[in-house]
Kinemage of the C-alpha trace (Angstrom):
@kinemage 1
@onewidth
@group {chain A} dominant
@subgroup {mainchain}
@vectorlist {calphas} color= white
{ca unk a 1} P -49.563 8.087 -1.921
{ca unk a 2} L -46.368 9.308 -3.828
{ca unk a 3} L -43.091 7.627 -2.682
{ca unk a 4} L -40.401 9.657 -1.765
{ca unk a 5} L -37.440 9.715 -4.693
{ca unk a 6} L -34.584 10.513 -2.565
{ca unk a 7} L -35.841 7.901 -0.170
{ca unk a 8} L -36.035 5.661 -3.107
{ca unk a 9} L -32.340 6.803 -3.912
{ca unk a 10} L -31.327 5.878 0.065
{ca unk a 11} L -32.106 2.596 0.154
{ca unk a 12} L -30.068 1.711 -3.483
{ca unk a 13} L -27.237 3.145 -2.468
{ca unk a 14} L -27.183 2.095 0.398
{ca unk a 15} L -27.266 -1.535 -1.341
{ca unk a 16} L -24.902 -0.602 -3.974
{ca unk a 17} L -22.368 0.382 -1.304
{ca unk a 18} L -22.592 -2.689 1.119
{ca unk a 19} L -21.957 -4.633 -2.044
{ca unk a 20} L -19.065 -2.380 -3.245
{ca unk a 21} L -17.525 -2.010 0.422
{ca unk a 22} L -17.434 -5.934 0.786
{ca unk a 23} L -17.284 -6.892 -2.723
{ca unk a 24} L -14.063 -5.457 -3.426
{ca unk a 25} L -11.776 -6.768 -0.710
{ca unk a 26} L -13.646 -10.025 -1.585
{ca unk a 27} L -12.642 -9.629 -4.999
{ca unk a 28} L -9.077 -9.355 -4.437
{ca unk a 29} L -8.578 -12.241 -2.076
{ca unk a 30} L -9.817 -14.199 -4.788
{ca unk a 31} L -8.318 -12.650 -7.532
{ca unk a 32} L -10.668 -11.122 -9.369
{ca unk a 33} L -9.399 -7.803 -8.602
{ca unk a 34} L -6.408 -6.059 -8.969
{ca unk a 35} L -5.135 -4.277 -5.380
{ca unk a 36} L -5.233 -0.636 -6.115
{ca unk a 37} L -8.038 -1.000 -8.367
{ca unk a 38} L -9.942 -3.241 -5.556
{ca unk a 39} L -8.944 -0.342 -3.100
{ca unk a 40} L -10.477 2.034 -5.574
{ca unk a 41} L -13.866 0.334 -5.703
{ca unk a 42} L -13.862 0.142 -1.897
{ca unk a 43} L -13.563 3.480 -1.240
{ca unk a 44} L -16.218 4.142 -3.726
{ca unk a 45} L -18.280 2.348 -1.627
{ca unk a 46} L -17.539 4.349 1.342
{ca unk a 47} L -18.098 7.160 -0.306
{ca unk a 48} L -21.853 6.153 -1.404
{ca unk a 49} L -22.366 4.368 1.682
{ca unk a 50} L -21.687 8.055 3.820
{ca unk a 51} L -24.500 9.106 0.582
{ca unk a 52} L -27.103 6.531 1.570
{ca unk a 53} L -26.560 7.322 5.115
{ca unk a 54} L -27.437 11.352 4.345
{ca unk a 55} L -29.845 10.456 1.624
{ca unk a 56} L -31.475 7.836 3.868
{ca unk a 57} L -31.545 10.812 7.027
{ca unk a 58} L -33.507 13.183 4.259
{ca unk a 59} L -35.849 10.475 3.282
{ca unk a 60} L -36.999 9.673 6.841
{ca unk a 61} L -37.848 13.292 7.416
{ca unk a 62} L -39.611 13.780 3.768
{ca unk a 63} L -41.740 10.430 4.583
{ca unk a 64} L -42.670 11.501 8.591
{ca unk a 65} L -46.092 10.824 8.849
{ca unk a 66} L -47.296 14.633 8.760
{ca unk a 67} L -45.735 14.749 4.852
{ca unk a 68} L -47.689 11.867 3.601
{ca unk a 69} L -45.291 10.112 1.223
{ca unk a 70} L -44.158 6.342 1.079
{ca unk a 71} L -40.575 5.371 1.396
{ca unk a 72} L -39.895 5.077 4.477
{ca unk a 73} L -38.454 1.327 4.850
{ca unk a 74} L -36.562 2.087 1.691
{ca unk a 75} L -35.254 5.443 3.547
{ca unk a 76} L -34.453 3.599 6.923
{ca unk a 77} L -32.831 0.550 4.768
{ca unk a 78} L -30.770 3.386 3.131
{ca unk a 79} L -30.061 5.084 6.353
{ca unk a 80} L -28.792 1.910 8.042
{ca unk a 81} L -26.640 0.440 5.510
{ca unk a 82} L -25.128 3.501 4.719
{ca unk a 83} L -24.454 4.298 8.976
{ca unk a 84} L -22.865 0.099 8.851
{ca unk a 85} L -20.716 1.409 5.984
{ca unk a 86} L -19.266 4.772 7.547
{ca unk a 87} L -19.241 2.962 10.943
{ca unk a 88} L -16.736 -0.008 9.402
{ca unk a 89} L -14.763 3.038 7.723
{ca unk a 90} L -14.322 5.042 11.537
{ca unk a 91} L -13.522 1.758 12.820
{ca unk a 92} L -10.705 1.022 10.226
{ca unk a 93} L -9.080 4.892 10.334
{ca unk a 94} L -8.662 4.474 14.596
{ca unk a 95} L -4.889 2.953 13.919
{ca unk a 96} L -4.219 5.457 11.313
{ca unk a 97} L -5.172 8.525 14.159
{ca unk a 98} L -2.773 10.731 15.147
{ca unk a 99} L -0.091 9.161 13.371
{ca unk a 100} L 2.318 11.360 10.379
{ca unk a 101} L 1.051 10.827 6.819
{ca unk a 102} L 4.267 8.876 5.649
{ca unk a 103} L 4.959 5.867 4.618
{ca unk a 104} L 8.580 5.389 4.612
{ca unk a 105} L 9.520 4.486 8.522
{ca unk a 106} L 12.958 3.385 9.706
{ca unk a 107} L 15.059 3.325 13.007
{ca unk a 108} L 17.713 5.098 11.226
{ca unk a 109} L 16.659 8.782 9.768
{ca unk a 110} L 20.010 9.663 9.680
{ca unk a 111} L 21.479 6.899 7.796
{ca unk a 112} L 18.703 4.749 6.699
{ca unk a 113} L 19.608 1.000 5.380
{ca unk a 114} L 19.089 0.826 1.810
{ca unk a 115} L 16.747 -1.279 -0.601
{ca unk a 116} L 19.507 -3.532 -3.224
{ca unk a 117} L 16.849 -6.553 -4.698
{ca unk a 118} L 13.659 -4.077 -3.950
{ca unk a 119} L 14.940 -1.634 -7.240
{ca unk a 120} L 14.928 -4.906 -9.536
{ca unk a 121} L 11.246 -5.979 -8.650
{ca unk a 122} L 8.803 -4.427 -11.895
{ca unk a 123} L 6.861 -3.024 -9.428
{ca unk a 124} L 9.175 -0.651 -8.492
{ca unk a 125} L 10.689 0.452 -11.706
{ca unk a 126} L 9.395 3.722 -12.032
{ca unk a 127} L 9.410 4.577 -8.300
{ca unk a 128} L 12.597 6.350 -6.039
{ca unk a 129} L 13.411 3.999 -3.220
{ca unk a 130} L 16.128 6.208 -1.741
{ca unk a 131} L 15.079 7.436 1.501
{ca unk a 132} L 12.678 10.896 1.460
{ca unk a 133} L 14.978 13.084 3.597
{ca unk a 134} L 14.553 15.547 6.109
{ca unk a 135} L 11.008 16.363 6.027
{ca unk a 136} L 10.172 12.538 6.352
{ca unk a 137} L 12.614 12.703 9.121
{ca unk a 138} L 11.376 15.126 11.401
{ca unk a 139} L 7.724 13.852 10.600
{ca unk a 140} L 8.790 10.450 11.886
{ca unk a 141} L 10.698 11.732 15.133
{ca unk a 142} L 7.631 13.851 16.362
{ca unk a 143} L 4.817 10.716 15.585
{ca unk a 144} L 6.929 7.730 16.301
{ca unk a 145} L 9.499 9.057 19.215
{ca unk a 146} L 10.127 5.665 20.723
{ca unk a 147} L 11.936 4.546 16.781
{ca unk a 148} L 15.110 4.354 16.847
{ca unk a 149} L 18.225 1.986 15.977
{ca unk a 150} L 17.950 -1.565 18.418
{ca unk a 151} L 20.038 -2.570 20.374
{ca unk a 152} L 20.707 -6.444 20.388
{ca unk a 153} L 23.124 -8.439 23.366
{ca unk a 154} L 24.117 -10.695 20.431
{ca unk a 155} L 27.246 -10.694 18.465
{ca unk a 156} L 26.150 -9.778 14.737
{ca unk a 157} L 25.838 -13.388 12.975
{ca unk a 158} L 23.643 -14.390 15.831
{ca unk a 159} L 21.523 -11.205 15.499
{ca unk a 160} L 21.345 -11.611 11.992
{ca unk a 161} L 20.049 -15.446 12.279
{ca unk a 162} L 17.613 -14.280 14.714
{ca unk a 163} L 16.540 -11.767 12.592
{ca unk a 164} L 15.907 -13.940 9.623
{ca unk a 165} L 14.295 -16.649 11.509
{ca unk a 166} L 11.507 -13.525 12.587
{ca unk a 167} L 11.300 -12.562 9.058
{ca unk a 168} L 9.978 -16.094 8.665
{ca unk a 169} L 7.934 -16.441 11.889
{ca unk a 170} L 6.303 -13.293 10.442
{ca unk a 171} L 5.268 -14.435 7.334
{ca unk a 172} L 7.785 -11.750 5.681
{ca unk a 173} L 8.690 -13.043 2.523
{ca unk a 174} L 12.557 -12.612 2.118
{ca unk a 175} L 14.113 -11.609 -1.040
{ca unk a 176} L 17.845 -10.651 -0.083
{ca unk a 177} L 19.493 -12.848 2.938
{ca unk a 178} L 23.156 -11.434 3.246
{ca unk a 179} L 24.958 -12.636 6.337
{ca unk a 180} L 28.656 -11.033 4.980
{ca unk a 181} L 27.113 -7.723 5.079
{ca unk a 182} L 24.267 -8.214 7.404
{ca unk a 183} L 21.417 -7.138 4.951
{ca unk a 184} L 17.760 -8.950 4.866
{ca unk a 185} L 15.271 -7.617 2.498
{ca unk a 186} L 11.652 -8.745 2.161
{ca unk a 187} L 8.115 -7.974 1.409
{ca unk a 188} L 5.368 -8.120 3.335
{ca unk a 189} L 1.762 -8.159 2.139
{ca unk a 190} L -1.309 -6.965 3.810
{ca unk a 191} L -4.437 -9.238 3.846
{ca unk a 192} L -7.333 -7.589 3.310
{ca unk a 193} L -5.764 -5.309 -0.145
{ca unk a 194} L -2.731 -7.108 -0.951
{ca unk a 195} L -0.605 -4.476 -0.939
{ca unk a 196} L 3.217 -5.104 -0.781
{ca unk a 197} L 5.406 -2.973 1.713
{ca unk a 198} L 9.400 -3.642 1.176
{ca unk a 199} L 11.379 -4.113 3.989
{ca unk a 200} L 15.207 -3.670 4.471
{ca unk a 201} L 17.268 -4.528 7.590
{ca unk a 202} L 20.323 -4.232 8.699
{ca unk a 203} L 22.884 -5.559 11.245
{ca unk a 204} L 26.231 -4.199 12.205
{ca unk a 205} L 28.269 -5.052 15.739
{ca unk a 206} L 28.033 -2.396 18.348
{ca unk a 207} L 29.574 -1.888 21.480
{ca unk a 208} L 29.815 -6.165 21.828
{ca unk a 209} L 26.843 -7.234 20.781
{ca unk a 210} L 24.782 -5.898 17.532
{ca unk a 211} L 22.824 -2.762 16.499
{ca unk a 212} L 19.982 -3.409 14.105
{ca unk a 213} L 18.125 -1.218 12.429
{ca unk a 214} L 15.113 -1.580 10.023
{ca unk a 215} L 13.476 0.122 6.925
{ca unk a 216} L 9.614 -0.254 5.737
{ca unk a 217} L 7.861 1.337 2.580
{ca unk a 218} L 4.954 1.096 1.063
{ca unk a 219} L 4.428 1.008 -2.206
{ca unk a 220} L 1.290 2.963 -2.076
{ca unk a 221} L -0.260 5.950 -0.867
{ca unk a 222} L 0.926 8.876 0.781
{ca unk a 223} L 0.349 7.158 4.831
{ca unk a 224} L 0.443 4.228 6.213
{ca unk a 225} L -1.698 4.373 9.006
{ca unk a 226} L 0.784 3.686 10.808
{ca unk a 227} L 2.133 -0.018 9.414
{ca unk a 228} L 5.201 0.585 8.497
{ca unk a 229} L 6.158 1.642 12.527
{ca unk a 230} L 3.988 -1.062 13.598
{ca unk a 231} L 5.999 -3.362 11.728
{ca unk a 232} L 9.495 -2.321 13.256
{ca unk a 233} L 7.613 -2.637 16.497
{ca unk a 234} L 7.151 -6.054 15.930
{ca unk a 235} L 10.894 -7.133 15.105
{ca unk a 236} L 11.839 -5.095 17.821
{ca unk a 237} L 9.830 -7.051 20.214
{ca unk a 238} L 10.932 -10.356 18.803
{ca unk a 239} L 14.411 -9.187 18.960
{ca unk a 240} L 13.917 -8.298 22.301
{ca unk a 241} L 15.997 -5.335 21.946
{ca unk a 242} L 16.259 -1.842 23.167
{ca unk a 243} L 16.199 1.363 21.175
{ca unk a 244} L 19.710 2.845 21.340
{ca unk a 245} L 19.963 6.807 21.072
């Protein structure tokens, strides 16, 4: 009995892309691989694993019992590791749904704080780190309404300490501490890609207590998923603060 070639072609890519799709992030946290290349190798994987998965669909119909061809574990093996593959992807893209495809976020459109120590790091050289404008503006007011500057009971030098010591709670590594002007800057890095997002913040008095308000870009790719605002979300919660309009 003749075995099926595309059900033959299901079940290795459907290994090559299990071993891609975990390999890669593997590879970075040990430092075999560079981020964005890592990233680049795990999305190949995706991309055969959604293969096997349609190759692996074929090859169970061309090796039904009526067609008489072999293949069919290889099919089904192709089919399944290829369906565990796209499932993990669907899984990972949920936080990203809905949200603006941006990836500069701050509480401040209209006068954003701005990155000092984050334009001497190599890394961002070659890249503009002065706010987008506008268009990033009214993306972020229609998919993150609830941003905006925050609102802290504390006079500024206490708001700024309390900032800082989140920074640290956080993990955010800080790269600019500032108390005369009120400016933090950091970097956070994600841990499954190692990517690094710069972060800016700034605190001014207001009204008796403090206003702070908070920048976060990533250094690659068009979106975020959502990070950056998730991010701000988090200080804002550990400040305890309101959003001030």
């Amino acid at each position: 009995m003749q075995t099926s070639r595309i059900a033959r072609l299901a079940g290795s890519l459907g290994i090559v892309a299990v071993v891609l799709f975990v390999g890669a992030p593997a590879g970075i946290q040990i430092g075999l691989l560079e981020s964005f290349l890592g990233f680049r190798i795990f999305l190949l994987g995706a991309l055969l694993g959604l293969v096997a998965l349609l190759c692996g669909l074929l090859g169970l119909f061309f090796t039904r019992a009526s067609a008489r061809r072999a293949g069919r574990g290889r099919a089904a093996l192709g089919a399944v590791l290829g369906a565990l593959v796209v499932a993990a992807i669907a899984f990972m893209g949920r936080q990203g749904r809905g949200v603006p495809p941006i990836n500069d976020i701050t509480t401040n459109p209209d006068d954003p704080p701005v990155f000092v120590i984050a334009l001497e790091d190599p890394a961002n050289r070659d890249r503009d780190m002065g706010y987008p404008g506008a268009s990033f503006a009214a993306q972020q007011r229609a998919g993150y309404p609830d941003l905006a500057p925050i609102a802290v009971a504390l006079p500024p030098a206490e708001a700024f300490e309390r900032t800082s010591a989140l920074f640290e709670r956080f993990g955010w590594h800080i790269t600019r501490s500032d108390p005369q002007s009120g400016a933090l800057e950091a970097t956070d890095t994600s841990r499954l890609f190692h990517f690094v997002d710069d972060i800016v913040v700034r605190v001014r008095p207001q009204d008796g207590g403090s206003v702070v308000d908070m920048r976060s870009k990533s250094r690659v790719g068009r979106g975020d998923l959502g990070a950056n605002a998730a991010r701000i979300r988090r200080l804002r919660a550990g400040l305890g603060g309101a959003a001030s309009r």
